[in-house]
N, C-alpha and C positions, 0 to 999 in steps of 0.2 A: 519444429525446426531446430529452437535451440536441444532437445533431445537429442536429437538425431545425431548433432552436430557434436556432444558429447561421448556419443558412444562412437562414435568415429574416432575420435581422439584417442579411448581409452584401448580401442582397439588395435590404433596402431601402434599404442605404447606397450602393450602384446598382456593387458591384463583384463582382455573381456574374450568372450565367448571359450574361454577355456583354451585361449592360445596360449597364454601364460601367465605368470604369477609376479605380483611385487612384495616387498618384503614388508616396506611400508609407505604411506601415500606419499605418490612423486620420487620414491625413492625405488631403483632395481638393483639386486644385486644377483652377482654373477656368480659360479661355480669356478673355484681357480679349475684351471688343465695342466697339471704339474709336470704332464708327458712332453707338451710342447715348450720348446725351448728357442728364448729368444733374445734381445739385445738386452745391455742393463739399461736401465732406467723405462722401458716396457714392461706389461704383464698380460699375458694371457687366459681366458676365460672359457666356457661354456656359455654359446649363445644361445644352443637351443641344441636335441637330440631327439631321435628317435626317424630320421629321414631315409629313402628307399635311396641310395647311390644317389645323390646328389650331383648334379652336371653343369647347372648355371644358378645365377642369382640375379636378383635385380629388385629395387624396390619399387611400389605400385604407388601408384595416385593418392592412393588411401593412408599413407607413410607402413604399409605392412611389408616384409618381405616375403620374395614370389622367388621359389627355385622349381627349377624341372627335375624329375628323377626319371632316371635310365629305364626305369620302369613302367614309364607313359603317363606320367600325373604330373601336373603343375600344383602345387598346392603354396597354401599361404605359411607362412611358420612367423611366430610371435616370440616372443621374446621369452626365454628362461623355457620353451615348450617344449614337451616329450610328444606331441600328436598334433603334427602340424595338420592344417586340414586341406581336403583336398578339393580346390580349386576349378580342375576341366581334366578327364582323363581320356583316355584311346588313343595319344598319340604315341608314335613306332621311334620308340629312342629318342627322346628329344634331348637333343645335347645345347641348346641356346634359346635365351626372351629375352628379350627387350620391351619396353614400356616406352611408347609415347603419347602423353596424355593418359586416355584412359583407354586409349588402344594399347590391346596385349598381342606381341609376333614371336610364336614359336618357329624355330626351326626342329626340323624331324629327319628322320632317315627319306632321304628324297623328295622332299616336302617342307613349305612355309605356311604357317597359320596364323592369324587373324582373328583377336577375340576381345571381343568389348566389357569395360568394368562396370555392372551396373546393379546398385544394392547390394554388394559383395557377391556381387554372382557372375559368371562367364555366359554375356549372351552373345549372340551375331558370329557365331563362328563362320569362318570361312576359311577355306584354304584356298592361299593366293597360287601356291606353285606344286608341281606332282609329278611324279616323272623323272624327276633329277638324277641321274646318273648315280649308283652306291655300288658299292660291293666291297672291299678292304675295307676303306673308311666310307664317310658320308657327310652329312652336310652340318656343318658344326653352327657354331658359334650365330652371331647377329646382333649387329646394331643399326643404330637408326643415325646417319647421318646429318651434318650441319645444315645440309641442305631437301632436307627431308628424302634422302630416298634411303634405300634400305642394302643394307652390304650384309653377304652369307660366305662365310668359308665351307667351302665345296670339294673334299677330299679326294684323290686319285683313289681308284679302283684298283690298284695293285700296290706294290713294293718299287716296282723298276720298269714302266714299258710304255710304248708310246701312244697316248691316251686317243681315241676314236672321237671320242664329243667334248671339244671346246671346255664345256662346263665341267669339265672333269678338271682336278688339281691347279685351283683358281680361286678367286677372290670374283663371286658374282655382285650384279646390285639392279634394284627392280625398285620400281615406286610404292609405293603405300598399297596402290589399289592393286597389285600384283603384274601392272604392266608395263613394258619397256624393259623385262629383261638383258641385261649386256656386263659381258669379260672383263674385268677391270684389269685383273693379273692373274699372270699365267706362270707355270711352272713352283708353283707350290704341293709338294706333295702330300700333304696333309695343315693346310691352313687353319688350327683348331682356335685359339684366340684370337679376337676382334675389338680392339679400343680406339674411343677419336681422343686425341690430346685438347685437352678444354680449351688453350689459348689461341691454338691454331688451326684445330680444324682437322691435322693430321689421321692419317690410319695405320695403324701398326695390328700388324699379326705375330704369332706364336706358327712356327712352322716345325713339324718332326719329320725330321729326315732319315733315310734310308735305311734298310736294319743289316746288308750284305758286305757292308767296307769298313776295314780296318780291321781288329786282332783283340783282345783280350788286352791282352798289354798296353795296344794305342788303337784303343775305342775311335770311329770313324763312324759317319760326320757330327758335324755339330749339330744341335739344335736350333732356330734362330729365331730373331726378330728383324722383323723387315718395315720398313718402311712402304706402302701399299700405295701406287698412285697407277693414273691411266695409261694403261699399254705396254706397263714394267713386266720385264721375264725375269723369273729368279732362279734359271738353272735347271731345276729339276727335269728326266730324271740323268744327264749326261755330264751337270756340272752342281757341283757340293760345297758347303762349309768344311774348312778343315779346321776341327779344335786344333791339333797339333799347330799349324803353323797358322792360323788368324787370318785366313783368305782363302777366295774359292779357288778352286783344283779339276780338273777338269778339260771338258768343250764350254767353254767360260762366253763367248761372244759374246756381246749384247746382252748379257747376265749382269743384273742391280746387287751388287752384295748385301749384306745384309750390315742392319746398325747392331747387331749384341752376335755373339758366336757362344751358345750355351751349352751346357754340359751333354756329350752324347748319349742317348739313349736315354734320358730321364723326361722324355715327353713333356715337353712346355707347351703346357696347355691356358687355362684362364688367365685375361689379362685385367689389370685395372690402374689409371691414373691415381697416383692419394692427391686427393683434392678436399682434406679434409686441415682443420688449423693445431688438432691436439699435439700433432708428434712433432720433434724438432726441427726448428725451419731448415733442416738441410736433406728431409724428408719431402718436403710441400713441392708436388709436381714430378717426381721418382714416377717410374713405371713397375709395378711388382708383378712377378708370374710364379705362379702355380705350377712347377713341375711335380706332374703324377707320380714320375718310378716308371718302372716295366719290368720285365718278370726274370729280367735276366740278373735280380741278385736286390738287396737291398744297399747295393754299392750306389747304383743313377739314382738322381733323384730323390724325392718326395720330402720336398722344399719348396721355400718359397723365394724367390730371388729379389735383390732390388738393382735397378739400373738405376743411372743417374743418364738424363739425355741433353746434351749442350744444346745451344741455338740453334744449329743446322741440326738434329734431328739422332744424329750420331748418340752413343752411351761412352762411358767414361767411367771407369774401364770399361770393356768391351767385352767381359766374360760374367761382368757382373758383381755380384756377393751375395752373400748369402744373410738373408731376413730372420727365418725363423726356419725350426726340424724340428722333427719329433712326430710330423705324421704320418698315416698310412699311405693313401693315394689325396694330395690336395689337388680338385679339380677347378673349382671356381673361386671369385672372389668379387667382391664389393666394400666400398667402403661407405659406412651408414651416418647418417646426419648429422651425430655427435663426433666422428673425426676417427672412431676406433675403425681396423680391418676386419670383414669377417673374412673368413676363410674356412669353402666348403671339403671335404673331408672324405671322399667317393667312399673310400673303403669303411670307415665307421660310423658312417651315415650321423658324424656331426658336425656343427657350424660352431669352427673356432673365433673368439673376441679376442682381436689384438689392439692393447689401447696403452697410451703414455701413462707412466707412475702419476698421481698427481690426477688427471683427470676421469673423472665420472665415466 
């Protein structure tokens, strides 16, 4: 047992089975990333490389990290690793996991899975949901609720048109055991990020909006962050963010605007609370998002944003600012039990270490 219990440690310190390397005992050292560029008194590293398009993160039971690749593998990645290992494969795009306990929930292209951790191996698969509505986008993101049930951003099937199945362009949520599916919000055309705010309970999504409004000049709409609760319409697809002017525009009725108005066209995708103690306390409880980029220039995007979110739920400012640059496509993100960000990296399949000068 004590064995056992050892090499669990060492594993998840990412220096057994060949996940990765330490320099010397108890001690890890990082690869600076001198491409990525970030605040003074931060520094950025090389967590780990060698990963297929990276889409989520999340760490497991075992203190290992577990990201999905665009490619249908979940696999484990260790610390300083070039070969992360592969964990459970055959899933169709999984863009989101979540971890609770030692239950594992993929979300997939039209599909939620269910998989158990046990001796470092993926048993009890099961797929809770199938069927789900895809075609433009599909079903992103996933977390596990304060009150145990399970929330999936469910992307619209087009650009601009008036969705046939509920579950299209929504914010779904289902139990553990994959029953009692129900619409939490509606009018999200692409809901890619999913976070609960630790203090509150909150749910906040990443939405990208429409690709047909606005000009070269004055890019239209925003991208946003919403505040997610029961029975909210957030517009889509007849009313929008306006960057330009900081409010929706449109057939607005009974449309929730949104808390952040983000840059358009730079796809704000993963989200994550810092709920970590290294960085400056004016950091501790920020929201940071992952915008990917899109193809339309390396002008949008592919940053990392921080908002600051007051008592009611609101950001301050409301457009944001900017964390860190310097990457290809950033998709996901987490922050890991010593307090640093990682930040996953689609396009060159690496996981950046964002950590305060001064701490390990």
């Amino acid at each position: 047992m004590v064995a056992r219990s050892l090499a669990l440690l060492l594993l998840a310190a990412g220096v057994a089975s060949g996940l990765g390397q330490a320099s010397s005992p108890g001690v890890l050292r990082f690869r600076p990333a001198p491409a990525i560029h970030v605040p003074a008194g931060f520094r950025a590293e090389i967590y780990a490389s060698g990963l297929r398009k990276p889409t989520a993160l999340a760490f497991g039971p075992d203190g290992l990290l577990y990201a999905t690749q665009e490619t249908g593998e979940v696999v484990a990645v260790g610390v300083g690793s070039s070969r992360p290992r592969v964990f459970a494969r055959r899933f169709r795009v999984p863009l989101g996991l979540a971890w609770s306990g030692r239950t594992l929930y993929v979300s997939a292209q039209g599909s939620l899975h269910r998989l158990v951790l046990e001796d470092g191996r993926a048993v009890e698969r099961r797929t809770l949901l199938a069927r789900l509505p895809f075609k433009l986008h599909q079903q992103d993101h996933v977390v596990v609720g304060p009150e145990g049930r399970l929330y999936i951003g469910s992307g619209s099937t087009c650009n601009a048109c008036r969705e046939r199945d509920r579950r299209s362009a929504s914010i779904l949520s289902v139990r553990p055991d994959g029953t009692g599916l129900r619409v939490v919000a509606r009018g999200l055309r692409n809901p890619f990020g999913l976070a609960i705010q630790p203090k509150t309970g909150r749910l906040y999504a990443s939405v990208n909006g429409r690709d047909d409004i606005g000009s070269k000049r004055h890019p239209e709409p925003a991208e946003m962050i919403v505040h997610v609760r029961q029975g909210r319409r957030f517009g889509w697809p007849n009313c929008w963010p306006s960057y330009r002017l900081m409010r929706m525009v449109g057939y607005c009725r009974g449309v929730t605007a949104p808390i952040a108005y983000l840059e358009p066209h730079s796809s704000a995708n993963g989200l994550a609370f810092y709920t970590g103690s290294t960085f400056p306390a004016a950091y501790r409880g920020n929201l940071l998002v992952a915008e990917w980029g899109t193809y339309y220039g390396r002008r949008f995007g592919r940053r990392v944003v921080r908002l600051r979110l007051r008592r009611d739920g609101t950001a301050s400012p409301r457009r944001g600012s900017t964390f860190a640059t310097g990457f290809d496509h950033p998709l996901a993100l987490a922050v890991a039990r010593d307090g640093s960000l990682l930040v996953a990296d689609h396009g060159r399949g690496v996981i950046y270490r964002i950590q305060a000068r001064g701490s390990s």
